[in-house]
N, C-alpha and C positions, 0 to 999 in steps of 0.2 A: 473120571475128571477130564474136560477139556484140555488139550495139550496147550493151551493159552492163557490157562492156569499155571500160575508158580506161589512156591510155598519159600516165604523168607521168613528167616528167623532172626531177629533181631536181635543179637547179643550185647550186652552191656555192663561196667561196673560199675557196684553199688555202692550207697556213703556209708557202709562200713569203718568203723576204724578199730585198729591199726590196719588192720588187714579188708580190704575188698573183695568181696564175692561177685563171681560171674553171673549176670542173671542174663533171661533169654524169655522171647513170645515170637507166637506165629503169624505173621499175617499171609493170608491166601490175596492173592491179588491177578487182574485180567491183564495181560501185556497189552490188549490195546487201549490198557488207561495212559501208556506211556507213548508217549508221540512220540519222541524222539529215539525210541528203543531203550533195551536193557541194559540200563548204566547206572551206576551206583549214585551219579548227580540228578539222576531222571526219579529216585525212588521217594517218595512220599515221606516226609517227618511225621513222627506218632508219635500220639503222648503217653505215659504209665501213671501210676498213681505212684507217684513219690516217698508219700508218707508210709507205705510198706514196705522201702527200700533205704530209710532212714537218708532221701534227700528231698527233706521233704514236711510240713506240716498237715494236721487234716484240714484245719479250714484253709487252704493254700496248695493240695496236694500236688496239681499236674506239673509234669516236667516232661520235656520232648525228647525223643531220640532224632538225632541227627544222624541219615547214613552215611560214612564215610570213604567204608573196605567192602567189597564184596567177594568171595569166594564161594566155589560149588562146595553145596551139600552133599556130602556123599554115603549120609546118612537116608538120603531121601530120594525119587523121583522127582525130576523136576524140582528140585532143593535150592537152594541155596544160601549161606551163613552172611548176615550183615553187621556189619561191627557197625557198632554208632555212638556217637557224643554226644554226653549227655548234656542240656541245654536249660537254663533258665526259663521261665515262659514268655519274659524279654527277649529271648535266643542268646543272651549272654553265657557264658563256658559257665556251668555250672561248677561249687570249689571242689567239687569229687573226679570233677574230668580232667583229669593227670595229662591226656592224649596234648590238649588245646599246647600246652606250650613246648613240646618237643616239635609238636608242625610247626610252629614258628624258627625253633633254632635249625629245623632242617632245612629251613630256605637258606639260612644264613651262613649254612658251615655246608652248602653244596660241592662247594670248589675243590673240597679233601678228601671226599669221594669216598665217607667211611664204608667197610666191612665190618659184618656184626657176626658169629657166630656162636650162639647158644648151648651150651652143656644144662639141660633140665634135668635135677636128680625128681625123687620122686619118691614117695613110699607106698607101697598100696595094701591097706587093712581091709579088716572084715567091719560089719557094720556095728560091731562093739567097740572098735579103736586097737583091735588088737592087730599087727602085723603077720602079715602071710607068714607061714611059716614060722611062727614062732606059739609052743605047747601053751593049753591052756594056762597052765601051772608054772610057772618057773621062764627061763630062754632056752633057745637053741646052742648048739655048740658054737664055740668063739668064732670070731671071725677068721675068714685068712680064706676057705675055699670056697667060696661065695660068690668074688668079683668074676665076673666073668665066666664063670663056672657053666658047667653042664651038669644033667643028670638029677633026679627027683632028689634025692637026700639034699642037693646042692640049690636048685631054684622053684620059685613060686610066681607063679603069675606067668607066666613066660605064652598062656595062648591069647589074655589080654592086651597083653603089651604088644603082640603081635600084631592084633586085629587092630588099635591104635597104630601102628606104623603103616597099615595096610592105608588107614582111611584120611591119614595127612599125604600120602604122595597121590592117593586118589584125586583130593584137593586140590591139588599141585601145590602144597606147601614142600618146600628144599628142604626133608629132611636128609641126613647125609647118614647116620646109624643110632643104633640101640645097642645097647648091654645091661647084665646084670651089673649091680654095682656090690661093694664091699658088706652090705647087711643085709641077709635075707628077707628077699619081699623089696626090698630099695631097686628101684633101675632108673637110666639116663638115656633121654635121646638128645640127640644135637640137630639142632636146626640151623643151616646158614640165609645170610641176609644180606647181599649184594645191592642192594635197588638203592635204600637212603634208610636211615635209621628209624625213622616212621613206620616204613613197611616193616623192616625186623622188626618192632614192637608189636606191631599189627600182629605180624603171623605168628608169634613168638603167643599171645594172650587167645590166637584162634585153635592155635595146638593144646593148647590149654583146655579148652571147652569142647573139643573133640574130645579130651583123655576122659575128663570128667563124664561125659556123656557117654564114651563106650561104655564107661567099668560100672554103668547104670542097670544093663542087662544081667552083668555077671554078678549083682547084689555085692559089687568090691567100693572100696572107699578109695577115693587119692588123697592123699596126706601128704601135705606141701610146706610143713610145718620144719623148721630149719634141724628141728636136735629131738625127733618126736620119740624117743626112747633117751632115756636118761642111762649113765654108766660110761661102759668101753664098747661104744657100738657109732661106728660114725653117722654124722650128721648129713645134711642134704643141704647141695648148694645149688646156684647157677653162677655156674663161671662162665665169664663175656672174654669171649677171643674177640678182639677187632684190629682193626688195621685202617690207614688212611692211604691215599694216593702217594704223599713224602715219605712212608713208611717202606710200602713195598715198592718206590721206582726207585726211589734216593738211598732211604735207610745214612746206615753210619751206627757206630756205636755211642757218639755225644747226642745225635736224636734220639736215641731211644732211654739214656740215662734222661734227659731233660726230660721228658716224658713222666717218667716213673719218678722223679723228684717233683714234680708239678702234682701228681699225682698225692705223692706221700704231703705234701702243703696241704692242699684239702681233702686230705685222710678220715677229720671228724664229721665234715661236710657231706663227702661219698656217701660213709658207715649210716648216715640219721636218713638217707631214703634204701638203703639196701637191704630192707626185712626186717619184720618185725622180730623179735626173738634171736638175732643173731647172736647176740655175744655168750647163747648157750652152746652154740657151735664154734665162732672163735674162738679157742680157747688156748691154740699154741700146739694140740694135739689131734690126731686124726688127719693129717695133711692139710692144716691151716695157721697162721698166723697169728697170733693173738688180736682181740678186739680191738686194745690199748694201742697196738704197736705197728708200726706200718717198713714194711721193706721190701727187696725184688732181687731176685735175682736169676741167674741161666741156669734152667733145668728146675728149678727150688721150686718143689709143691708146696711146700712148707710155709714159702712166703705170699705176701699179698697181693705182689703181680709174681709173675713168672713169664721171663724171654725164653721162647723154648730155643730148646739147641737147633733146630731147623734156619731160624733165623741167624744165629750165629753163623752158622756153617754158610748160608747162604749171602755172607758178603754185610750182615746185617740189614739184612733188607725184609720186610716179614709183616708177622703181628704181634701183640702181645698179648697176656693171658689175665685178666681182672679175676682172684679166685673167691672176691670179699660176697660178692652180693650171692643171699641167698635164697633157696629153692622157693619163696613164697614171694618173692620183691616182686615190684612194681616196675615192668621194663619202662615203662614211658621214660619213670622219675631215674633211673637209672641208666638209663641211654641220654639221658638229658645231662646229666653229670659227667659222664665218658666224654661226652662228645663236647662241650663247654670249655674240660680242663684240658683236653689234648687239644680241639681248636684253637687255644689261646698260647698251651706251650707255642705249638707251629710258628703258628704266628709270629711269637717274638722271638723266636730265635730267627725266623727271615728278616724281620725288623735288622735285628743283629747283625745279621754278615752283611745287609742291607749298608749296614753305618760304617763299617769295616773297609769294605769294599770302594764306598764313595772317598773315604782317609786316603 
């Protein structure tokens, strides 16, 4: 192939509901269709057939991809992953694309200059639904040496997971580590997101569709599914560390309580975009919170935010830890909500000393 050939892959999500699926197509394309070079504004809108992807009628089916993101393929020669928005044939935000309104509140809440960092749990089966590592017949032994474990009696999946951490920093996605986590066959990588909350959702849904795509080779399933074994076997979250510009220069301990009570206010609001299936995981056990109930405190896994002792120690100055939303949520809809109810704490409490101060 012509080195002036490039191979995009269009990634996008579907109107699925409760849950969306990532779907993906290739276009081969000539760079000197792009006058202005290779830039993700420069790249061509394409349509799919809608009605296979349930956003969509058959007499009415096209719907357009909008590119947005672009990042190297490092699945491919000459690759590269294009994340896009899904579109009306008006070019109106179609109701499946989550993306359209966190770009909006990211122009808006620039000034706070959030931090996002991702804890993605995970589960990875065989293509029956059964988890690695667990006998045909019956479970494995209880939990306990599992988390973080070494050694074949103790982990599965561990060359998978690898070859996924290999092909996100290939990327240049900011992954920062990987472990096993507390249930055999379960592991977590963390991603951080410095740029604006857009981009963290961006790379947060393109790590996503790399994991999915490695564990393609290995005939392995990802199961993203919040509580996918029922009993005493913990569940799969994504817990959202973030932080704003008044967090980590200013801190204090009354901004970070006004936070987590702003927070606990719209508790039910959060919980209704943070996974579907959650409150089989909330439950009050396995290091979470109950559904029903919302609280915070320093060091507490157990609760629904968590201050880690780092920021204590450090004068109060830090991030905090969101532990509700779980391993299948929707980061748009979810960073849209983070960033909403802490932009507006902020806000009124500078309001506040604002009025204080002029008295």
């Amino acid at each position: 192939m012509s080195m002036s050939k490039i191979k995009l892959e269009y990634i996008w999500l579907d109107g699925y509901n409760p849950e969306q699926n990532i779907r993906s197509k290739t276009k081969v394309l000539d760079t000197k269709e792009l006058e202005d070079g290779l830039k993700v504004e420069n790249l061509p809108v394409w349509s799919f057939d809608g009605s296979s992807t349930r956003q969509a009628t058959g007499e009415n089916s096209d719907c357009l991809l909008q590119p947005v993101y672009m990042i190297k393929d490092p699945t491919r020669n000459d690759g590269y992953i294009v994340l896009c928005e899904v579109l009306n044939a008006d070019w109106s935000p179609h109701k499946s694309n989550t993306r359209h309104k966190l770009r909006e509140l990211t122009k808006t809440s620039k000034k706070h200059n959030f931090w996002f960092a991702f804890e993605q749990e995970y589960v990875l089966t065989n293509v029956q639904g059964k988890p690695l590592g667990f006998p045909t017949i019956g479970y494995p032994k209880p939990q306990g040496e599992f988390y973080c474990g070494i050694g074949s009696e103790n982990i599965e999946g561990r060359d998978v997971v690898e070859e996924h951490l290999e092909l996100c920093l290939e990327a240049g996605l900011d992954i920062t580590g990987i472990n096993a986590e507390v249930m055999i066959g379960q592991w977590e990588y963390q991603l951080m997101g410095k740029d604006s909350p857009l981009k963290s959702a961006d790379d947060l849904l393109v790590s996503r569709y790399l994991l999915i795509k490695c564990m393609e080779r290995f005939q392995v399933v990802v199961e993203l599914k919040p509580k996918p074994i029922e009993g005493d076997w913990n569940g799969s979250g994504m817990h959202v560390n973030f932080s704003t510009k008044e967090t980590r220069e200013r801190g204090g301990k009354d901004m970070f309580e006004d936070i987590c009570e702003s927070l606990g206010l719209f508790h039910n609001e959060h919980i209704e975009v943070y996974g579907h299936g959650n409150e089989k995981r909330l439950t009050g056990l396995h290091e979470t919170q109950s559904l029903e109930k919302f609280s915070y405190g320093v060091s507490d896994r157990g609760a629904s935010i968590r201050i880690p002792i780092s920021t204590v120690k450090n004068n109060w100055k830090g991030y905090l830890e969101d532990r509700r939303p779980a391993s299948n949520g929707d980061p748009y809809l979810i960073l849209e909500k983070i960033v909403n109810t802490v932009s507006t704490s902020i806000t009124n409490k500078q309001k506040q000393e604002s009025l204080v101060l002029k008295k």
